[in-house]
N, C-alpha and C positions, 0 to 999 in steps of 0.2 A: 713816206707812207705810200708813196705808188705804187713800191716792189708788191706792197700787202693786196693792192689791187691787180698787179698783172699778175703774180700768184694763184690769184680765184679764178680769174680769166683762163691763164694755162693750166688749170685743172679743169674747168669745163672743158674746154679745147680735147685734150686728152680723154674725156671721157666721150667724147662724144664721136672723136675719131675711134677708138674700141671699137664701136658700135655702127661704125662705116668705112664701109674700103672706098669711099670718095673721097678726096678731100673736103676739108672743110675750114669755112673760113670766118670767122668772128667777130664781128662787129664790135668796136670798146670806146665806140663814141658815147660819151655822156649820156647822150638819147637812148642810145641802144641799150646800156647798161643800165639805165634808170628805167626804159620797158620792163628791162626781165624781171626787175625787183617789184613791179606792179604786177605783172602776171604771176609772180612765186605770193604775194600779198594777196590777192582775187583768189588764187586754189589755195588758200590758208595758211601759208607756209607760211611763216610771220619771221622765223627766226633766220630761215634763211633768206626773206626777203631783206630784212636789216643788215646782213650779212654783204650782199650785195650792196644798199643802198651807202654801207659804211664802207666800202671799198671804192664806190663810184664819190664819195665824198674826198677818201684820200686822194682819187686821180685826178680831183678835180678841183682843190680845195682852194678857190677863187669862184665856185659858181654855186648861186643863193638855191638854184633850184637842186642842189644836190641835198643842201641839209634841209629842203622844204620836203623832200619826199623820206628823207631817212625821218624826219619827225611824224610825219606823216605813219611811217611803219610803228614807230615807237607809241605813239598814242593808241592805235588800233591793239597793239599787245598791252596797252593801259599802264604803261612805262611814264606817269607824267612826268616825273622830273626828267628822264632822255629827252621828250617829243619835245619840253619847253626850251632844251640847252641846244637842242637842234633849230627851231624853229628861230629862235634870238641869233643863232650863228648865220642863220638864214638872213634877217633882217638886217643880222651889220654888216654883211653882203651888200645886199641891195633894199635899202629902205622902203619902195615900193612894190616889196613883194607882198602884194594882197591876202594870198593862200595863207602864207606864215602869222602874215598883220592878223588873218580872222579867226587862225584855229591857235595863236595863243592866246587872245580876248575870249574865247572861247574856254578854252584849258585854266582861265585865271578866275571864269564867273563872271567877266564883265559885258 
């Protein structure tokens, strides 16, 4: 599943060099790639923030904060079953991820 993540990466890359005779360089650290899916989520974009967040979960898929924020997208688009199948993959990750722990007790009515 990475190819699926450095694919989104080298299509931004590409567009964004288009659009500048500088070089330009891209940050695909976990962090950097989980901002942009927050900043594409904050201007509305909900679809391609998921997009992201489900690409930075392939490149990453050992870290709990990856599927805390991709459920995080999916709830906000009112996706419950994505945000709770994300938010569980989150916790079997790492059992004390809080964020996950409260917006699925949350998402269940408890």
């Amino acid at each position: 599943m990475r190819v699926a993540a450095l694919t989104l990466l080298t299509a931004i890359l590409a567009m964004t060099s288009c659009k500048k005779s500088t070089p330009v360089v891209v940050d695909t650290t976990e962090a950097a790639v989980n901002s942009l899916g927050y900043e594409l989520l904050a201007a509305g974009r909900v679809d391609q923030a998921i997009a992201v967040f489900r690409a930075n979960a392939a490149a990453y898929p050992r870290s709990a904060n990856a599927y805390d924020s991709l459920g995080d997208a999916y709830k906000t688009k009112a996706d419950r079953g994505a945000a709770i199948q994300s938010y569980e993959k989150a916790l079997a990750l790492d059992p004390s991820q809080r964020s996950a722990s409260d917006a699925l007790r949350a998402l269940r009515g408890r």
